[in-house]
N, C-alpha and C positions, 0 to 999 in steps of 0.2 A: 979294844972295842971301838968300832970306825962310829965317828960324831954324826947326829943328824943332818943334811942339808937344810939350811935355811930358807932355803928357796920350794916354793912351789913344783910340780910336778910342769905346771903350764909352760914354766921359763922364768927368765929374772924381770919380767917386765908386769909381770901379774899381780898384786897385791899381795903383800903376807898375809896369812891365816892370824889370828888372834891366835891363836893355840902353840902358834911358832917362837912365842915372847916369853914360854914358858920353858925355855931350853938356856942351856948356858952358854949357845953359842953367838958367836957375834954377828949381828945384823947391819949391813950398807946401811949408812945414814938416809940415801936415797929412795930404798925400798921400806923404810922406817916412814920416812916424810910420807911417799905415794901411799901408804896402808892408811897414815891415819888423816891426809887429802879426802880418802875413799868413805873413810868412817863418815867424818864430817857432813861430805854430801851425802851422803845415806842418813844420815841423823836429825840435821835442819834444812829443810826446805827451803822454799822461797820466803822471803819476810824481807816484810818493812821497818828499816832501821832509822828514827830520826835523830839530827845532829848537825854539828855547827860545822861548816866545810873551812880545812885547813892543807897547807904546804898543795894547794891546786897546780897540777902543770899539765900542758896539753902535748905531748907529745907532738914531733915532726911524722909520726906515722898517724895520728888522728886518734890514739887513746887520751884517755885522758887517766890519770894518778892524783890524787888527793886522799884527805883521811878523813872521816870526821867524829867527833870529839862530842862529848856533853862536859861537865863538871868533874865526872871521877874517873871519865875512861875515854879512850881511840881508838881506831881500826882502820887501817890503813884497808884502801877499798883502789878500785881497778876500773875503768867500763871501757871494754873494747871501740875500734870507729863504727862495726858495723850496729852497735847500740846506740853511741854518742850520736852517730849522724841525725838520728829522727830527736834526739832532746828537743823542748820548748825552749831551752836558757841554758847559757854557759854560766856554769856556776860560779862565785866569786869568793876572796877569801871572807870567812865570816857569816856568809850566807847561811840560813835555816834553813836546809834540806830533810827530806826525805829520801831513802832509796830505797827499792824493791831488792834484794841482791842475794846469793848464795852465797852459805858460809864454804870458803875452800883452802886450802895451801898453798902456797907460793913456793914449791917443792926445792929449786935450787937454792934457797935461804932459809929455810926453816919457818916460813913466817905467815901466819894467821893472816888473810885477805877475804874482802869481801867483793864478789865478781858482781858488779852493779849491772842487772837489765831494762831499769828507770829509773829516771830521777825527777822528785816537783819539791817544788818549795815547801814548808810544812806548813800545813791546813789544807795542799789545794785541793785535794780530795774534794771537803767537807765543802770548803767555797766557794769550787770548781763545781761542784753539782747545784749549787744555789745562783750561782750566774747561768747556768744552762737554765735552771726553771724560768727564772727571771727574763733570761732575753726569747726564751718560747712564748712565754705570757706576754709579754709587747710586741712582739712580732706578728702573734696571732690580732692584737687590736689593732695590728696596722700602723704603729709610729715607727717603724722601720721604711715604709715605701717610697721607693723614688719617687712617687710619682708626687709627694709631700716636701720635698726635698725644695728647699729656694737657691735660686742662686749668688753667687758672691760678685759686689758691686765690683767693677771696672778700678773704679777709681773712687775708694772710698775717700769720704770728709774728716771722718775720722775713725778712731779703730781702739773698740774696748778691749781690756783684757779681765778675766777672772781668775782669781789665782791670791796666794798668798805673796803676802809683803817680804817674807824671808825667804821664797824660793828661789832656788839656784834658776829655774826656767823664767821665773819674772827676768831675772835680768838678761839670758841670753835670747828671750824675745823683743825687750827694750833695744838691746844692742842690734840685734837684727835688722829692726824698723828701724833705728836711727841710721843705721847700714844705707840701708835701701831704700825706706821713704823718710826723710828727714824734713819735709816738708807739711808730715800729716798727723796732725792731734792725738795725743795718745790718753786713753784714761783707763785708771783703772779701778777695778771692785773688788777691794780685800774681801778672801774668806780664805778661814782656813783649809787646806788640801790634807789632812791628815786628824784622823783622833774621832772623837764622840761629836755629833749634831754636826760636821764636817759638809756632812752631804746636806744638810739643811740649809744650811747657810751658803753655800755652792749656789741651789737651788731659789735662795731668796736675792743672791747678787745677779742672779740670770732676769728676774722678775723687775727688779730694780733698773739696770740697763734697760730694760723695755720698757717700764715706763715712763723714765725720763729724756727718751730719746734721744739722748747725746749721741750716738755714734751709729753708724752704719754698719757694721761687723762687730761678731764679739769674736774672742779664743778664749774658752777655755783648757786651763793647762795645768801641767805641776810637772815634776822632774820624774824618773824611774824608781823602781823600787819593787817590792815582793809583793803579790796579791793581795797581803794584808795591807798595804801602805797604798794601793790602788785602790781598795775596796768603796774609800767613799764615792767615785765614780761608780761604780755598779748600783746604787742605789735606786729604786723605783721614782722617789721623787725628785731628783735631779734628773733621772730620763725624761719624764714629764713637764719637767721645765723649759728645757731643751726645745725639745718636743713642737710646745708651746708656743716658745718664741718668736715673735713677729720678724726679729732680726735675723739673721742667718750669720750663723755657729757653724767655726770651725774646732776641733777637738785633736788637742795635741797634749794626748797625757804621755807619758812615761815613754819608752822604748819602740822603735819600730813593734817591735815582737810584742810589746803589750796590746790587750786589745780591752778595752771595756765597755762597757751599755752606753755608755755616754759618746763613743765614738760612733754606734749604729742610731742613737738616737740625732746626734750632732746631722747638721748637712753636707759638712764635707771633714776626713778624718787625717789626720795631719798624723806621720809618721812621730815626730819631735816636736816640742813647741816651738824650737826654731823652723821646722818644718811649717808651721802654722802659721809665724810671722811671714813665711815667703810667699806661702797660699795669698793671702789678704793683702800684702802687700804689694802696689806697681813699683818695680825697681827703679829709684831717680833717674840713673844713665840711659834706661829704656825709654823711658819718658821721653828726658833730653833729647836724645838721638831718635825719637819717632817725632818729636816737635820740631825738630831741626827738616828730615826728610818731609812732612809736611807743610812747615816753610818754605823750602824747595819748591815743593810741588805746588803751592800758591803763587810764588814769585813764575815760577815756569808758565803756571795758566795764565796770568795775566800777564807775562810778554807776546802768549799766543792769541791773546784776547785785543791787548792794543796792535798787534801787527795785521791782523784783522779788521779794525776796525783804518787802520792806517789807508789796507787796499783797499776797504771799500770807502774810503774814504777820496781815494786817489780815481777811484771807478767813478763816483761822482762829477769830480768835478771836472773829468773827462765829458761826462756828459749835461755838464752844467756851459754852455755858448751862448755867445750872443744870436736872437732873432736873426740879423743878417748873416751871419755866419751861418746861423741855421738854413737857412734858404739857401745862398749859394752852394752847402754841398746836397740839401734835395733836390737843386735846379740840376747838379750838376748829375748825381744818381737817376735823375730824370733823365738826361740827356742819353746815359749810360742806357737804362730801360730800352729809349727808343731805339736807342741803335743795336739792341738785340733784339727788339720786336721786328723789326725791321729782315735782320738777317735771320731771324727764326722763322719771318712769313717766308721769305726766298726760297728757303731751302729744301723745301717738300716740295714744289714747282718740280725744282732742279734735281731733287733725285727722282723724283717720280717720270722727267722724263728720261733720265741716266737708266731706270730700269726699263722705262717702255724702247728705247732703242738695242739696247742689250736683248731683251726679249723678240723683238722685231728683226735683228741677224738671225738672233738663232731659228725664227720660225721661217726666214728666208732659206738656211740653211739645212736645216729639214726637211722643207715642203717637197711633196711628190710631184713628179710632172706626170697627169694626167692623160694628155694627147693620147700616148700607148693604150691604156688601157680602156678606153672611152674608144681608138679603133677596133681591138678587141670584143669589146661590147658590142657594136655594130656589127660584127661579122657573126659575133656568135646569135644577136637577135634575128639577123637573114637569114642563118643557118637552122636557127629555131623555128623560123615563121616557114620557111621550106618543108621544115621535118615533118610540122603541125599540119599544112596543106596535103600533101603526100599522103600522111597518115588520115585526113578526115575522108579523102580519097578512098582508100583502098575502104577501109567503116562501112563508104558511102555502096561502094560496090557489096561489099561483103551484106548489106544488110537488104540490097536489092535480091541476091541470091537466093537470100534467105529468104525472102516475103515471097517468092515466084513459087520455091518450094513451098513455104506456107499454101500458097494458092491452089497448088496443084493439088496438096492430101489437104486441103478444108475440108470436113464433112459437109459442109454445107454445098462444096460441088458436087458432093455424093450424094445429097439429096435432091439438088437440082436431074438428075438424071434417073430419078423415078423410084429412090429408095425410100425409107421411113426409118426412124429408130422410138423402138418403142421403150415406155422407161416408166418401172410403176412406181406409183403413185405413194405408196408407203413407205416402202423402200429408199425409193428416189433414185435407182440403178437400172443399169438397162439390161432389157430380156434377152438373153444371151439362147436359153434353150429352151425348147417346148415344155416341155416340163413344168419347166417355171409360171406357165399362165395354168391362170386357175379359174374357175368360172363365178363370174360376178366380182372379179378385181380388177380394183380402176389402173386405167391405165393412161401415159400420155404418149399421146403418137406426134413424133416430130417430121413435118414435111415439109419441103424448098418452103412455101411459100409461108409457114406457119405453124400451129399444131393447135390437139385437141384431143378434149380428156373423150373416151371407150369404157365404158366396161360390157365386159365379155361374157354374154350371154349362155354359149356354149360353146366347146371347144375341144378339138379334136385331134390332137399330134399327130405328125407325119417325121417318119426318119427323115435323115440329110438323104436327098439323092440325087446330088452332085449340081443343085440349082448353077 
């Protein structure tokens, strides 16, 4: 009787069936791993597993391997680079975490893994939501604004710190300052940075520095640690103190990557408190060597100030002579004067007549000879006065002609010779035809020696017959 395949109908790459574990035949350890891999994730979900982080290593490909641990147990856990990359914190051996992460199998070993997709410290949740409330509630009153913001002295007098006695950051900000300004006061206001009333006391050394005005800068500071070991910087009343402060606060708590209320409340926010010490601090050799280049540049102005004062000093006494001396060079620039006065009156004479002779060739040289044209004029005025004569001539005849014939058709010789012309009186035309007279219309009769108004009585036509 042929055995059951142990494999799926899908292929060897599919999950076993549960039901396949119920056969006596043998199952690849691989296809065993991948089934109960598949259970796993099908069975627990996403969860938050808290615990002490051990055996951490960061892989050359950007995973990160670590396990972690409580009291009775382990779980060796996983998180990929493209999860690790967005972490808040590289986690450390020992550290309190928490991780989000899928229960799964590590199929080529056989071995239980948890595939990490976050990681926070434990609590940050709880005290991650309690610093969001916290820095919205001062934000909204405004002890965040730049525009409250003071700035940090040049060249402070001296330089507070707050901070506890035992922390590692007291001394690496000591060492700092003594580093770089080794010339400026240093003091400082114990309180503690960790534990119960922490933050109180934080808050009552900020209060203290201000009223005793020692110092021109504070930093407050402490070393790194988990949000719980930061937490007394998150506190309302150390913000407000801050806040407050007449002095201007640098804030250089924990880790670049930490960030707390006390840095948005502070005026300027210091990556490390060594960070803090470099803020506040003018570095000696910077000094040195800008007091040195300003020596310089003093010793330079005042050789340019005395060489200056050299020329004009040399300009003076250039013009500083004796009376006689003085006279003899204005007799002598006198003398100079005249004898340009002199040859400055000459010389408009001399050009003036250099151009009137210039001008006098050329208008020699130009000039028309008249004679010709002055005989021409003469000939044409004979010729003219000829033409005129001739011409009043012939006028003279032409208008005798005329006046003869005028004489001969005058009417007026026609009336001398016993005619009349009759011309009536309304009209003002002459009687042309019988007809035309009418009885009792005035009439004017013109004769040689005169005329005189008619009217016609009675009147009787006669045809033309051949007068």
């Amino acid at each position: 009787m042929p055995s059951r395949s142990p494999f799926p109908p899908g292929g060897s790459n599919s999950p076993l069936p549960a039901s396949s574990f119920e056969t006596d035949v043998a199952v690849p350890v691989s296809v065993l791993n991948r089934a109960i891999g598949t259970m796993l994730e099908r069975s627990f979900p996403l969860v938050w597993v808290a615990g002490e982080v051990s055996n951490f290593t960061r892989a050359a490909s950007g995973h990160w391997y670590f396990s972690i641990k409580d009291a009775q147990a382990q779980m060796r856990c996983v998180m990929f680079r493209g999860r690790a990359q967005y972490a808040e914190f590289l986690p450390r051996e020992g550290d309190k975490i928490e991780v989000r992460a899928l229960v799964t199998m590590y199929e080529p070993r056989g071995e239980l893994q948890l595939n990490v997709e976050a990681v926070r410290r434990t609590g940050t949740g709880r005290l991650y939501e309690a610093f969001l409330r916290l820095k919205a509630q001062l934000e909204a009153q405004g002890l965040f604004e730049p525009e409250r913001k003071r700035p940090l002295p040049a060249h402070p007098r001296a330089i507070g710190i707050v901070t506890s006695l035992q922390a590692a950051a007291l001394r690496d900000v000591l060492t700092t300052l003594a580093r770089r300004a080794p010339h400026i006061p240093v003091i400082v206001y114990p309180a503690p940075v960790q534990g119960a009333g922490a933050s109180e006391k934080l808050a009552a050394m900020v209060e203290t520095a201000n009223a005793r005005r020692e110092v021109d800068v504070l930093i407050v500071c402490r070393g790194g640690g988990s949000i719980e070991d930061l937490w007394s910087f998150n506190e309302e009343g150390l913000a407000r103190a801050i806040a407050a402060s007449a002095l201007p606060i640098v804030s250089g708590v924990g880790h670049e990557t930490d960030v707390t209320i006390a840095d948005f409340a502070a005026d300027v926010r210091a990556p490390t408190p060594t960070g803090a010490a470099e803020i506040v601090s003018p570095q000696r050799t910077m000094l040195l060597r800008e007091l040195d280049h300003r020596t310089a540049a003093l010793a330079r102005g005042f050789g340019r100030l005395m060489e200056r004062r050299a020329q004009q000093l040399d300009w003076l006494a250039r013009r500083l002579v004796s009376p006689a001396e003085r006279l003899r060079r204005q007799r002598a620039h006198l003398q100079q004067l005249q004898a340009r006065l002199a040859s400055a009156g000459g010389r408009p004479v001399r050009d003036a007549q250099a151009r009137f002779a210039i001008v006098r060739l050329s208008w020699r040289r130009w000039r028309p000879d008249l004679a010709a044209p002055r005989a021409a004029v003469a000939t044409l005025a004979q010729r003219l006065d000829a033409g005129f004569d001739r011409q009043r001539e012939r006028r003279a005849s032409r208008v005798a002609a005329l006046a003869a014939r005028l004489e001969v058709l005058s009417p007026r010789r026609t009336l001398e010779r016993g005619y009349a012309a009759l011309i009536d009186a309304q009209t003002g035309r002459a009687v042309r035809s019988p007809t035309a007279l009418k009885r009792d219309r005035l009439l004017t009769v013109h004769v040689a020696e005169g005329s005189v108004d008619v009217t016609l009585k009675d009147v009787q036509p006669r045809l033309a017959d051949g007068f």
